[in-house]
Each structure stands twice: as C-alpha cells, then as structure tokens.
mmCIF file of the C-alpha atoms, coordinates in Angstrom:
data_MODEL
# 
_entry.id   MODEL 
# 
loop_
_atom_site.group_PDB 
_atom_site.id 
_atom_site.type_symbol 
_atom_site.label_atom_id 
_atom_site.label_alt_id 
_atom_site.label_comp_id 
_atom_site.label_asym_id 
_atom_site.label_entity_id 
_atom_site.label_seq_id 
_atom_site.pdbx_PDB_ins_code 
_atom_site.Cartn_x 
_atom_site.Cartn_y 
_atom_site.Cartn_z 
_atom_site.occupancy 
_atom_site.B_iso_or_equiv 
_atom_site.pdbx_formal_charge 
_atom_site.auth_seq_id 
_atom_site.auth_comp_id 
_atom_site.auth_asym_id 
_atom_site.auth_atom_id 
_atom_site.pdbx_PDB_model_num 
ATOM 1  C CA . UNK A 1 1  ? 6.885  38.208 -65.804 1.00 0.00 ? 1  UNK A CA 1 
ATOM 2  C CA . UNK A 1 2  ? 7.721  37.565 -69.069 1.00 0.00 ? 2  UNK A CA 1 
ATOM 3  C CA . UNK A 1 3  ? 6.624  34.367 -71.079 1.00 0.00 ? 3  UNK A CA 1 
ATOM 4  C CA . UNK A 1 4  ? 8.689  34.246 -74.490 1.00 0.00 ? 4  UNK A CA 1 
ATOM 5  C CA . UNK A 1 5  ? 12.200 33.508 -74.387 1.00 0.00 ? 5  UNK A CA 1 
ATOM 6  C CA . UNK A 1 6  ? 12.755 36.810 -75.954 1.00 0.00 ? 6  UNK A CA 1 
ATOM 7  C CA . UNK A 1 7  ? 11.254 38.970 -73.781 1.00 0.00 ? 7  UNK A CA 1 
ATOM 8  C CA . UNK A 1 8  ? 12.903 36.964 -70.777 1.00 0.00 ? 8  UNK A CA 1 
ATOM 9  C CA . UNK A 1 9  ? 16.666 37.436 -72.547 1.00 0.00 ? 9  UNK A CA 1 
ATOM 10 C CA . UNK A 1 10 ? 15.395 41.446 -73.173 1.00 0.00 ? 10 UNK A CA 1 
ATOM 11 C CA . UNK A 1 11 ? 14.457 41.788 -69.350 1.00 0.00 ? 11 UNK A CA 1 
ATOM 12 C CA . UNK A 1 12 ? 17.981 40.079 -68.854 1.00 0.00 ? 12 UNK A CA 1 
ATOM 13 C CA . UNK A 1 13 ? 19.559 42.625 -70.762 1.00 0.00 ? 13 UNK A CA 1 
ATOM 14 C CA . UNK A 1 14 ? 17.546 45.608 -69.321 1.00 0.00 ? 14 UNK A CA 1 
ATOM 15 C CA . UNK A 1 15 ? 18.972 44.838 -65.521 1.00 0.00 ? 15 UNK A CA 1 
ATOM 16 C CA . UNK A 1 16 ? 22.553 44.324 -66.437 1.00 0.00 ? 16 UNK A CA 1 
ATOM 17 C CA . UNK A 1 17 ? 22.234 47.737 -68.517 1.00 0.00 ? 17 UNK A CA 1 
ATOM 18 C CA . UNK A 1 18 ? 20.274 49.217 -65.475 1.00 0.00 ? 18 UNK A CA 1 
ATOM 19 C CA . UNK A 1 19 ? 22.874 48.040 -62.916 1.00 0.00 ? 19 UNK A CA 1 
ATOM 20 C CA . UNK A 1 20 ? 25.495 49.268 -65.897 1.00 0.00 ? 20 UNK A CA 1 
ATOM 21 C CA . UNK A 1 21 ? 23.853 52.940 -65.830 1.00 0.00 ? 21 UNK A CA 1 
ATOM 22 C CA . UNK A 1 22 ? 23.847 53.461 -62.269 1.00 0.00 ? 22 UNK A CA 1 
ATOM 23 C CA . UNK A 1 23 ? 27.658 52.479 -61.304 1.00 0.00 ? 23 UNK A CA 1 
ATOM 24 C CA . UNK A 1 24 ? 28.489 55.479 -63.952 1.00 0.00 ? 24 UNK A CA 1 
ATOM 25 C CA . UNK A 1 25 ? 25.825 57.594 -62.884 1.00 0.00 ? 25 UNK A CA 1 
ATOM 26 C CA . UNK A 1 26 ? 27.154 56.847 -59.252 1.00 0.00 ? 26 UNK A CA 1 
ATOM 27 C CA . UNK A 1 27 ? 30.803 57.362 -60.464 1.00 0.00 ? 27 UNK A CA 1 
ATOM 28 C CA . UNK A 1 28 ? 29.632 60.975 -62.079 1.00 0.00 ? 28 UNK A CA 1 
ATOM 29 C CA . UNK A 1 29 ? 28.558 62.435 -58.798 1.00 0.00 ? 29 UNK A CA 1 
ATOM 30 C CA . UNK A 1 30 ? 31.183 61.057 -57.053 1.00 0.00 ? 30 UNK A CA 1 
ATOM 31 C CA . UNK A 1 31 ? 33.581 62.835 -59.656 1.00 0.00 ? 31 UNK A CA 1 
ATOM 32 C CA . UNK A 1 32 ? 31.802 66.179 -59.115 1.00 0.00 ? 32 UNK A CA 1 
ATOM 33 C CA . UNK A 1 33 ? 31.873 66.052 -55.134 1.00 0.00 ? 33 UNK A CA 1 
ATOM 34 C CA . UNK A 1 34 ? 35.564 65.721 -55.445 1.00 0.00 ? 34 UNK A CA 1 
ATOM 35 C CA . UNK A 1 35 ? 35.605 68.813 -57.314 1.00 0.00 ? 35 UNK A CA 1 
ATOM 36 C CA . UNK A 1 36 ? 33.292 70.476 -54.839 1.00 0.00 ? 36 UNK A CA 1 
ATOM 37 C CA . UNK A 1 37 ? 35.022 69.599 -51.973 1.00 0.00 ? 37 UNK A CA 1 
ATOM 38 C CA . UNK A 1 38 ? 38.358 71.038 -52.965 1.00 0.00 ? 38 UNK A CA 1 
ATOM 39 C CA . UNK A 1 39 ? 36.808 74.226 -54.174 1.00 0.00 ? 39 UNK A CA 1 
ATOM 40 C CA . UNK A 1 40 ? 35.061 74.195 -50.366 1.00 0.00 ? 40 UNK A CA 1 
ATOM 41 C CA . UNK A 1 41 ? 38.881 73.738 -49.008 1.00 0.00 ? 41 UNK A CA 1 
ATOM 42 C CA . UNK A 1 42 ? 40.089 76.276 -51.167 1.00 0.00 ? 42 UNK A CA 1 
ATOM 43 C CA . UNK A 1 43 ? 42.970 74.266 -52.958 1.00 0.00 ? 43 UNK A CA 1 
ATOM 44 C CA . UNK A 1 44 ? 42.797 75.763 -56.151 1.00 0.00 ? 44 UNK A CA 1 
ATOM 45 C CA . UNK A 1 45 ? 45.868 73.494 -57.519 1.00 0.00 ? 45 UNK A CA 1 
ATOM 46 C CA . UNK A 1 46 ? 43.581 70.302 -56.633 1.00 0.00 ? 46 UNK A CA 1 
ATOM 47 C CA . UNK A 1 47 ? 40.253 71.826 -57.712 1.00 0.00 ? 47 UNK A CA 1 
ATOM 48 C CA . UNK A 1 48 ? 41.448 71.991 -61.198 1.00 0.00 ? 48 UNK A CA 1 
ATOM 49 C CA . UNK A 1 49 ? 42.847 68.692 -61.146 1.00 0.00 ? 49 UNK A CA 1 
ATOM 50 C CA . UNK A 1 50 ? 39.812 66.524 -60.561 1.00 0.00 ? 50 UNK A CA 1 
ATOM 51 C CA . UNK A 1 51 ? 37.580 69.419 -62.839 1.00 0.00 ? 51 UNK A CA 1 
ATOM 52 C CA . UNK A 1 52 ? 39.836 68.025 -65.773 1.00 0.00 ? 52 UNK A CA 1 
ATOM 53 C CA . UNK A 1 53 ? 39.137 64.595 -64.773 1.00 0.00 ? 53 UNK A CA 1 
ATOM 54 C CA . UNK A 1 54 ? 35.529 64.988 -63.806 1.00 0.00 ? 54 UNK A CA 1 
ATOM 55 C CA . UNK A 1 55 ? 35.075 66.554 -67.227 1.00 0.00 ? 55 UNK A CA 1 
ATOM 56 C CA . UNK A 1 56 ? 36.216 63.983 -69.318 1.00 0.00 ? 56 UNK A CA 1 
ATOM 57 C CA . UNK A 1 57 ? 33.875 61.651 -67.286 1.00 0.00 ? 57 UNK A CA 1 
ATOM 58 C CA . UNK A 1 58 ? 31.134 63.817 -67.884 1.00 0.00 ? 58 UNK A CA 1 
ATOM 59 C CA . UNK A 1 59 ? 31.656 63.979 -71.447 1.00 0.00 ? 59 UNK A CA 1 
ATOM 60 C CA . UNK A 1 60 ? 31.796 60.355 -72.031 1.00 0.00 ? 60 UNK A CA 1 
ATOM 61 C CA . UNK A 1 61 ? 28.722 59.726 -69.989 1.00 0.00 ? 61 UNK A CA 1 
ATOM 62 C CA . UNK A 1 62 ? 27.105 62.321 -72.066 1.00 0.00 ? 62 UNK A CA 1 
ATOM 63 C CA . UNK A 1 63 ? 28.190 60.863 -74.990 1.00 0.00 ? 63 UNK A CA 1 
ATOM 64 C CA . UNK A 1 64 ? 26.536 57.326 -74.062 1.00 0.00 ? 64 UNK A CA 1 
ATOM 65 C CA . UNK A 1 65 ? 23.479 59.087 -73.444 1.00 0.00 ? 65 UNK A CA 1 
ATOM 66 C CA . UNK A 1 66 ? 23.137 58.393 -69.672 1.00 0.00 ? 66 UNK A CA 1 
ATOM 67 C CA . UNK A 1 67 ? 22.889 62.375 -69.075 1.00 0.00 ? 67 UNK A CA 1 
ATOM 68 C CA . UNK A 1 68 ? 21.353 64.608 -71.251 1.00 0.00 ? 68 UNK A CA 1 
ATOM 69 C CA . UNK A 1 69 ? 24.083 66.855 -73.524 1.00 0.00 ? 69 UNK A CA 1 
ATOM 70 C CA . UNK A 1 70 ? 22.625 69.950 -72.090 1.00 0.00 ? 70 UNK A CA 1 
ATOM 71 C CA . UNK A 1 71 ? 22.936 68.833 -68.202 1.00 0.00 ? 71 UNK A CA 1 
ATOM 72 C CA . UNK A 1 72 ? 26.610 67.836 -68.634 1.00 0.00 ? 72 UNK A CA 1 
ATOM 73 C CA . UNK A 1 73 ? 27.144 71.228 -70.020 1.00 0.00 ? 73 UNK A CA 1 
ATOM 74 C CA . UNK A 1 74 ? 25.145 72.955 -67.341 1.00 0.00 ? 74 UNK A CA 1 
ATOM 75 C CA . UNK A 1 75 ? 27.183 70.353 -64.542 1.00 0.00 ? 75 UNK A CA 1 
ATOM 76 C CA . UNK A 1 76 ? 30.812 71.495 -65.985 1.00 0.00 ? 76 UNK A CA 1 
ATOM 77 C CA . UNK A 1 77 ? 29.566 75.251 -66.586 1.00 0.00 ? 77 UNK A CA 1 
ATOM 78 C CA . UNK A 1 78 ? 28.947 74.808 -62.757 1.00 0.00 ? 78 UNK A CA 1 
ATOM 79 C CA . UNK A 1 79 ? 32.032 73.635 -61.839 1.00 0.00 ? 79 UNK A CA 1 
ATOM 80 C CA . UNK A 1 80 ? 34.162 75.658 -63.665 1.00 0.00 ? 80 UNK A CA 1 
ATOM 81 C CA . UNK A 1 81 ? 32.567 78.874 -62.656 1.00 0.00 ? 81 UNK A CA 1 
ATOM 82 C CA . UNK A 1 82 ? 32.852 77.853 -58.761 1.00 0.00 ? 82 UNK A CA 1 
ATOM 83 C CA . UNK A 1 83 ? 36.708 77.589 -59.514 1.00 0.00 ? 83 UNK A CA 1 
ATOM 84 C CA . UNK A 1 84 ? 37.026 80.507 -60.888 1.00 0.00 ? 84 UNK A CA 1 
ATOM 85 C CA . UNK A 1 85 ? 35.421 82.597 -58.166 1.00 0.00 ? 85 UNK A CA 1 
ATOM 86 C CA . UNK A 1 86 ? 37.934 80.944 -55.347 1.00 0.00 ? 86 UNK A CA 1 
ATOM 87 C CA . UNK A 1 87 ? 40.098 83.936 -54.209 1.00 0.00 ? 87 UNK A CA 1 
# 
C-alpha cells in the first residue's frame, strides 16, 4: 500500500486506466468475433460490414498503444484474408 499522497493518487490513476484498457480491449475482440461469425455464416455483404468497423476500432486502439502496431496489422491481415477466401 502506498504511503505518500502521490503514490496513492498514481495507484488511483493506474486502476481507472486499467479498468479503461480492458473495456476497449474487451470491445476489440468483441469487434473481431462479429466479423468471424459472419464469415462462419457465409454472409459476405455483412462480413465486410463489421471488417470496416472492426478496423477502424483496431486502428484507434493501436494508435493509443493498448495493442502493439504490428498485432493490429497481423489481426486485420487476418480478417481480411478469411473474407476473401468465402466462396
């Protein structure tokens, strides 16, 4: 536990940042089992709907440095490759 009224306010700010984090983190792999699931049903039309969304949230997640550059590349390089090989 933290003594100095610094350090208290810094673990303060940590948590809220934490708890910050993980609702986008959450949101980001919520965005990217939509896109899954409507490449699993086949609907090409809605696949490429929520891949445009889901990539703009990657992208600004990425940007805030809550996923590294190079896994938000690999995540929509994923995606978009899984759309393109639906028949």
């Amino acid at each position: 536990m933290p003594n100095i009224a610094s350090a208290k306010k810094r673990a303060r700010q940590t948590d809220t940042r934490n708890a910050h984090n993980a609702s986008l983190r959450s949101e980001l792999r919520t965005m990217i089992k939509k896109v899954r699931k409507a490449v699993d049903a086949g609907d090409k039309g809605v696949a490429t709907t929520t891949y445009k969304s889901a990539q703009s949230k990657i992208d600004s997640i990425a940007d805030k440095k809550i996923i590294h550059k190079n896994k938000a590349a690999r995540q929509k390089s994923k995606l978009s490759r899984a759309i393109k090989n639906m028949s």
